[in-house]
N, C-alpha and C positions, 0 to 999 in steps of 0.2 A: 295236804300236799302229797304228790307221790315219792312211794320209799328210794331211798336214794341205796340202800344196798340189797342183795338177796337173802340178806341176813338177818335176824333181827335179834338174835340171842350171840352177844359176843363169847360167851363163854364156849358156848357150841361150835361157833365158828371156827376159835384156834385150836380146840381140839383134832377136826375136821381135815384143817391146815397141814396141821402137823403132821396127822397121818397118810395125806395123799403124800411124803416125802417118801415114804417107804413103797410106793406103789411105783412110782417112777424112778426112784434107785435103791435097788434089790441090796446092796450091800450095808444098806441102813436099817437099824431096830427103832421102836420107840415104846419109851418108857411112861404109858397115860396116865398114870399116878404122879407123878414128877412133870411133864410135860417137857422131856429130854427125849433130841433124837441123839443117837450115838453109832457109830461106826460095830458093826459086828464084827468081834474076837478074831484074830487070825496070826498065823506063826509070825508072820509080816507084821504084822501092826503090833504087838511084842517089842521088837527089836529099836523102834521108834519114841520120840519123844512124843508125850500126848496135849495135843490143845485143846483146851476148855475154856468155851465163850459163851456169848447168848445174851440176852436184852429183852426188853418188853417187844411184844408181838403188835401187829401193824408195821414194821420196818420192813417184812416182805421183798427179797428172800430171806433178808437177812434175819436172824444169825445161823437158823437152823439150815437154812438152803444151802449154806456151804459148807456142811458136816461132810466129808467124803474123802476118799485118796487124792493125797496130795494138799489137803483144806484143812479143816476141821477135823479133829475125833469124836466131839460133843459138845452140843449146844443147848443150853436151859434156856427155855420159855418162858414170860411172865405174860400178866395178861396186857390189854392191847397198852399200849404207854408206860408199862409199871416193870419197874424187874423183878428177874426170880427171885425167892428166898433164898436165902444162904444155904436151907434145908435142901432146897434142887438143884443149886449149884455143887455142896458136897456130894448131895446122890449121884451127877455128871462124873464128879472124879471118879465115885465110884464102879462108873460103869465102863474107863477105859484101864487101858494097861497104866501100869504106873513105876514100873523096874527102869525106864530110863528117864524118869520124872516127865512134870505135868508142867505145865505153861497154861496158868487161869488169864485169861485177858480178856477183857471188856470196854466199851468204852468212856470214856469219864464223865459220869453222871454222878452225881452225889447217890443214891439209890444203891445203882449199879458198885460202883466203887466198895460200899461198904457190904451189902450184900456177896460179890464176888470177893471182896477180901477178905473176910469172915470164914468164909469156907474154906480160902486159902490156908488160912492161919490153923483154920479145925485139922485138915488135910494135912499139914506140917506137925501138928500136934499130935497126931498117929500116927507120925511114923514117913509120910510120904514125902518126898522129893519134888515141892512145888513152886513155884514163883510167880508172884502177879503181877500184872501191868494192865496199867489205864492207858487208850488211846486219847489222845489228843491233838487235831488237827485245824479246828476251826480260826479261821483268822477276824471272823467278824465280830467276837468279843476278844477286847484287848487286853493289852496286858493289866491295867487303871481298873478296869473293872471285871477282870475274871481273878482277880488277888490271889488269893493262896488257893483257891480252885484249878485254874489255870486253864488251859483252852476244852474245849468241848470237842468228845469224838463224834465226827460225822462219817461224809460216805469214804472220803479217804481211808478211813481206820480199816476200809475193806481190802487196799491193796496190802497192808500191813500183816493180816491176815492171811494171805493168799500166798505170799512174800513169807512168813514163818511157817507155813504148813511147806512149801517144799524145800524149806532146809531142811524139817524134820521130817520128812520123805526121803531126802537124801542122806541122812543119817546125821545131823547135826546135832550136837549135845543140847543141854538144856541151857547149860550158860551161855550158849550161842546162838540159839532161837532166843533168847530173854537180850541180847544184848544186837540181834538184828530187830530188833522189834523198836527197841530203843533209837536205833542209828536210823530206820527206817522214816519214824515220827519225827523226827530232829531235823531231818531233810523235806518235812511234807508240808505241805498248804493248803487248806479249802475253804469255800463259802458258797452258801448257797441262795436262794431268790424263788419268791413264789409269788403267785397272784392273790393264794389266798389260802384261809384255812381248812382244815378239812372236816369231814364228819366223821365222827364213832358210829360204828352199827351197835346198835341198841338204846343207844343215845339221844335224848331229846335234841329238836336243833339248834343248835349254839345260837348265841346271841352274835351279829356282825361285831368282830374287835376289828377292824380296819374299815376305810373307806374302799375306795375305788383304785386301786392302784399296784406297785410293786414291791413286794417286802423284801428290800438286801438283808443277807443274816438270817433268816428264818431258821430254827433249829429245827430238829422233826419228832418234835413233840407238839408241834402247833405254836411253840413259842414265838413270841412275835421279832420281829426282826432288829436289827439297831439303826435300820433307815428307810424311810417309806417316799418313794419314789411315784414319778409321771415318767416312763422315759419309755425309746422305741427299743430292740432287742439290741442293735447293737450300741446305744449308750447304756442301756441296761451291761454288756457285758466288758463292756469300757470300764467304768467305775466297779466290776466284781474286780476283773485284772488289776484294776490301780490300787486297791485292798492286797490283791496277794501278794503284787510285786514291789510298791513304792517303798523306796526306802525310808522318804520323806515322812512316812507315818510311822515312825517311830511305835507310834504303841501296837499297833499291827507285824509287825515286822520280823517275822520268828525265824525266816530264811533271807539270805541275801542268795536270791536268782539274778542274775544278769545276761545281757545280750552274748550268745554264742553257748549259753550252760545248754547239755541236754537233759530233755525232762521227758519223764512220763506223765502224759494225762489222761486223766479219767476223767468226764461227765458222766454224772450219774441225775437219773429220773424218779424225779419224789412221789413218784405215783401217777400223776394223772396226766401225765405231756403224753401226747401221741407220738407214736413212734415217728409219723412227716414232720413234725414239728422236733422231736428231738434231733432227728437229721439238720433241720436248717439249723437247730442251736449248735452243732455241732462244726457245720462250717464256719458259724458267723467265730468262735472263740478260735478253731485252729486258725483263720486268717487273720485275727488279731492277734495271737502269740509270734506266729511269723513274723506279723510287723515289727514286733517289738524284738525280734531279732533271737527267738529261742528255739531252740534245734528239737522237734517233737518225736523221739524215738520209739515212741509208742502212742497209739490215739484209741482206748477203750470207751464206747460210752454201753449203754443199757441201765437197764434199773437195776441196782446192786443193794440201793438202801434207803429205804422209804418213807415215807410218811401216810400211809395209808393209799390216799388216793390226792395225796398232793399236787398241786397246778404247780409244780417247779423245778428245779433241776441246781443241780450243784456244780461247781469244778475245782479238781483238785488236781496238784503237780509236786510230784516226787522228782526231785535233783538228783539226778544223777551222781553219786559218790561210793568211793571204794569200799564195798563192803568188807575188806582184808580176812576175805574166806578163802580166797585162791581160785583155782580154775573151773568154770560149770558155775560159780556160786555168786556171782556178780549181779546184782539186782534185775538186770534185762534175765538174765539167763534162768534165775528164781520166778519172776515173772511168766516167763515163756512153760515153766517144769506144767506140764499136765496135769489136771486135775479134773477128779470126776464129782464133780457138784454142782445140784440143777441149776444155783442163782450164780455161775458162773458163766459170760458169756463173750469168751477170748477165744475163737478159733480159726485166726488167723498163724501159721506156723512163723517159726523163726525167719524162714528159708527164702519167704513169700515177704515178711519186712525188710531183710536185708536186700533183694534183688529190689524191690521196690523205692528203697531210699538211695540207690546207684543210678537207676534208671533216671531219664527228665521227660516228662512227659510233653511232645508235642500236640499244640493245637491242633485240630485239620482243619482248615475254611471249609464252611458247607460249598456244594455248589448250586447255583442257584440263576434263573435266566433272569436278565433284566428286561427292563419293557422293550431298550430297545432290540434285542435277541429274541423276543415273540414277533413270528412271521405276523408284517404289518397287511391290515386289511385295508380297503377304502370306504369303510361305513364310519361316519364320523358325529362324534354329539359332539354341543356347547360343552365344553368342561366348567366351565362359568356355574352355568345354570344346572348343571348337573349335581355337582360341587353342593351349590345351596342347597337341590331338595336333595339331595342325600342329608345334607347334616340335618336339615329339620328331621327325618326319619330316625337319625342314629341318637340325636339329641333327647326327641322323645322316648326312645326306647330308654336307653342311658335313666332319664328321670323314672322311668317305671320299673327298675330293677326293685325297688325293695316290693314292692309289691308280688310282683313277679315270685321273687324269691318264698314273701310268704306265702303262697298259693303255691309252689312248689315243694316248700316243708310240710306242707298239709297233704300233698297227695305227691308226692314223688320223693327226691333225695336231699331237696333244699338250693340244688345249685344249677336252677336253668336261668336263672337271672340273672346270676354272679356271671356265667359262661356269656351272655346275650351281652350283657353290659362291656366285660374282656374286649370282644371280639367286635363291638361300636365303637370301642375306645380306640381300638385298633386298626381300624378303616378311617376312623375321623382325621389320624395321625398325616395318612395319603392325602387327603380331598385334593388340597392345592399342589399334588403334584400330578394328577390323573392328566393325561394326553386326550390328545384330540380323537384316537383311536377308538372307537367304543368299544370293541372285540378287546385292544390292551389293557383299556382301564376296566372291562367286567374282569379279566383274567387275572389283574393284579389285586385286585378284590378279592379274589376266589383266595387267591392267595396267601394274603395277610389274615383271613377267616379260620382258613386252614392252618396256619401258625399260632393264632389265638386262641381259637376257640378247642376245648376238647369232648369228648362226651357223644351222648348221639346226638344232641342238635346241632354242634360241630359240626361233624360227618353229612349229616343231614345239608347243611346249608355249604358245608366246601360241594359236596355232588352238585347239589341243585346249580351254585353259581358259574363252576367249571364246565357244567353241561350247559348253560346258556350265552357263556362264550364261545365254546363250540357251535352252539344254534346258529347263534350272528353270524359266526364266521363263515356259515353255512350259505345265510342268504345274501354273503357280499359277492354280486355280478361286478364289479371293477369294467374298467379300471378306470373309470370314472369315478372320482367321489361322489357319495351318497349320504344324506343325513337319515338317520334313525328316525322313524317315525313311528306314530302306536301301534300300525300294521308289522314292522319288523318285529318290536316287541311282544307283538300279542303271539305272532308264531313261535318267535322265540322260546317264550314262556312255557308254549303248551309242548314245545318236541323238550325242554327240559323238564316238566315233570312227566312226560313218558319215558326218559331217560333215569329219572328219580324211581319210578315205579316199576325198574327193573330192581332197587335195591332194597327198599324195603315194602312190605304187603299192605301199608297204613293208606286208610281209603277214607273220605266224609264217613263220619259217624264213630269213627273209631275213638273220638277223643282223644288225639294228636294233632301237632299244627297243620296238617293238610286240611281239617275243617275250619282254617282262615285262608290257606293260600290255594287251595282248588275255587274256591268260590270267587278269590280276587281275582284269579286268572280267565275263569270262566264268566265272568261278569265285563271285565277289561277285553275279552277277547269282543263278546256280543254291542258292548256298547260305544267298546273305546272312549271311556267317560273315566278316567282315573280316579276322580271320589266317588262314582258308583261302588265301582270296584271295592275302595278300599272299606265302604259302609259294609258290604256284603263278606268283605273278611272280618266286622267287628260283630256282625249277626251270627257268621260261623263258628264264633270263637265265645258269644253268648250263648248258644246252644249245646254247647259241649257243658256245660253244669248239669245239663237233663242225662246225661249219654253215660252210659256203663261202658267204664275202658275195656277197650280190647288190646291195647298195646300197650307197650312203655311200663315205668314205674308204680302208676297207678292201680295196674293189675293187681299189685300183690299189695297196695296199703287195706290195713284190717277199714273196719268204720268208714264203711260205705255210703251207708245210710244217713249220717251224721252231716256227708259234704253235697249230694247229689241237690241239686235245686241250687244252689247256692259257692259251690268254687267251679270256673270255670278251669282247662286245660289251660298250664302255664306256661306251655312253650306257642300253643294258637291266642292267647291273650299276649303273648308277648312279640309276636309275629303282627297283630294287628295294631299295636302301640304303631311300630316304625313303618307301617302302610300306610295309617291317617295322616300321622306325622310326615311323611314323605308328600302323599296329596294335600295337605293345608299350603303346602306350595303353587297349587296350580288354582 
């Protein structure tokens, strides 16, 4: 199989990790014996209360990425899933100020816990001034079965973090960073959901512990989840909500939120969601909290706390409550305090939320001409019959997307099928409204192409179709009505792709769909035979397997050699799909 990381020595790896922190922010040391990044000495950082946190490595950024002003003072590393020793964790105290004590916290792992509290207690036993705390935020083990454990810290634990480094940036004691940290958890909520588990680099690969499906609960050490689902994203994120909010689940139930509270939320990305797909996860849960009637005063997502390279994503919401600190120190305004740490990613200003949650956002109606607002011509087709052989053409293409697509993952980007299929689905939508106009319904074609479809073949077939309604329009002599016959078309066609080859240089040979659609048109012009035509676009479009790209995608795929003979161009095999298909009509 091919490696699935660039890695193959985990050991190396987090050393590696650790050290680019210091490369990207200058105000950080690291300690490679210990595997501690730490905050470098300064008169300012003295005066401060110090945090010390850290966890096993793979959670990426976390814990070391938010060592920085305003965050963190030090973070211990263990290796990828494991925590540090108590020996790293003491060394961490060691390496910060400690005259206005320490705040050890972590999150609640059995591991974790006793390791970070060990060093605690070593750290107290010397002399120093320190307090520990386990986060705890997970709602998807409950109260029945996390017992005297009690909940699991996940990515929430990170606004808690974020949340007590600028108190003690703003000069908060220690008993009051230990008891905003308390108040913070006490108000928070989270769970998380993935497709699946992940890999270890240097690790053989895991045996499947799941089937095919959605893990609610998933902790991020690969642990498995407390419910294994089939469901679309958003009953997927129906049923996370109904975990954080239901009161009716009693064993879940660590916050009473209700309709009008305001909350902060965080989505956080377990690794391996792309950031398009974090965006839609992000709308689909803010419009489900909305419905449910909760006031969002804040909306952070990014990856904050990982799982290596996990297929999932969390959500977590902090209630809004008096932190009885006074003025400046009120959870929004903690939240907002600056901080200079890489795996912090909040830089939207106060100034810019508040003007924003005053404002209401108006729609605009696009503007857009209807058929009947296109100056009418008097060249007229059967809509009928036009109607049928279009859909035979969109139909067949439509059935050859997946092929399509394969033949464009082999030598392009993967997505000229998905695009082709889009923008058939999208004309099919029309058929039975297309007018008797042939110039209106080529135009509204052009139209709905150009809405659906994006990409170059997009582009490619909105020009091509807008410039052959222009054609037609060309050769309607009025004002007598005139029916379209294969001579209008055939001219049509050919001042449209003279018009096409004002825009891009793709000529037969090139291996692009011109070596399906010059041949159609030149074949349709000579014979005016529409299945000659369309054979002669399914020969141009067999030939392009012999042809060295000169355009497109294919340019740059490596393994040339491998496909020549044998994968045709997938946007001219997908151009002569809806040609045949169109001609088995006549």
């Amino acid at each position: 199989m091919p490696p699935k990381h660039f890695f193959d020595d985990a050991v190396h790896l987090v050393d590696t990790a650790l050290r680019s922190l210091t490369l990207t922010n200058p105000s950080l040391k690291y300690d490679a014996d210990h595997k501690i990044i730490y905050r470098q000495h300064s008169e300012e950082l003295e005066s401060i209360v110090s945090i010390v946190s850290g966890g096993g490595s793979g959670h990426e950024p976390g814990f070391a990425g938010f060592v920085g002003k305003g965050f963190l003072t030090a973070s211990a590393a263990g290796s990828i899933f494991a925590s540090p020793s108590a020996a790293q964790v003491r060394r961490a105290i060691d390496h910060v100020p400690t005259s206005k004590g320490v705040l050890v916290i972590t999150m609640n792992y059995t591991g974790d816990v006793l390791h970070f509290g060990m060093a605690t207690e070593q750290a107290k036993a010397a002399g120093t001034n320190a307090q520990f705390f386990a986060i705890g935020d997970d709602v998807a083990v409950g109260r029945a079965k996390g017992g005297k454990v009690g909940r699991r810290g996940i990515a929430g634990g990170i606004l808690v973090l974020k949340l007590c480094g600028a108190l003690a940036e703003l000069g908060g004691s220690l008993s009051e960073v230990y008891s905003l940290a308390q108040h913070v958890t006490s108000n928070l909520v989270s769970v998380g959901a993935s497709l699946e588990c992940v890999h270890v680099p240097g690790r053989a690969n895991p045996p499947e512990t799941h089937s095919a499906g959605i893990e609610i609960g998933m902790g991020i050490h690969n642990e498995p989840g407390n419910q294994h689902i089939e469901a679309t994203l958003p009953e997927l994120v129906q049923m996370m909500i109904r975990q954080l909010l239901s009161p009716e689940d009693t064993d879940r139930h660590y916050v009473h939120i209700t309709e009008n509270d305001q909350v902060i939320l965080l989505i956080n990305n377990l690794g391996g969601v792309s950031m398009l797909e974090l965006a839609g996860i992000v709308h689909e849960v803010c419009t489900q909290l909305k419905d449910f009637g909760l006031v969002l005063v804040r909306v952070i997502s990014g990856t904050f706390l990982t799982s290596l390279n996990g297929m999932g994503f969390s959500i977590s919401l902090l209630k809004l409550a008096d932190t009885g600190l006074g003025d400046g120190k009120s959870l929004v305004e903690l939240l907002d305090f600056p901080a200079e740490a890489v795996g912090w990613a909040a830089p939207i200003q106060r100034s810019t939320w508040d003007t924003g949650m005053t404002t209401k956002t108006q729609a605009v109606a696009p503007v857009t001409k209807t058929a009947k607002q296109i100056r009418e011509s008097t060249l007229t087709w059967g809509p009928e019959f036009a109607s049928k052989v279009l859909r035979a053409g969109l139909t067949q293409l439509i059935a050859a997307e997946e092929e399509v697509t394969r033949l464009d993952t082999i030598v392009g980007d993967g997505d000229c099928g998905i695009g082709l299929k889009r923008g058939a689905e999208a004309v099919l939508q029309i058929l039975s409204s297309l007018p008797t106009d042939a110039v209106a319904s080529v135009q509204n074609i052009a139209s709905v192409v150009e809405k659906s479809m994006d990409g170059t073949s997009g582009a490619i077939y909105s020009i091509f179709l807008s410039s052959l309604a222009h054609s037609l329009r060309e050769l309607d002599e009025g004002p007598a009505k005139q029916v379209v016959d294969s001579k209008h078309w055939s001219i049509a066609l050919q001042s449209s792709l003279t018009a096409l080859n004002k825009y891009t240089p793709a000529v037969p040979g090139d291996r692009t769909l011109m070596d399906a659609l010059v041949p159609f048109i030149d074949t349709l012009s000579s014979s005016g035979d529409i299945k000659k035509a369309a054979k002669a676009a399914r020969d141009g479009a067999e030939r392009t397997k012999f042809m060295q790209a000169s355009l497109g995608r294919a340019v740059y795929v490596c393994g040339e050699g491998q496909w020549v003979g044998k994968i045709p161009d997938p946007g001219a095999w997908g151009l002569q799909e809806f040609l045949n298909g169109l001609a088995s009509e006549f």
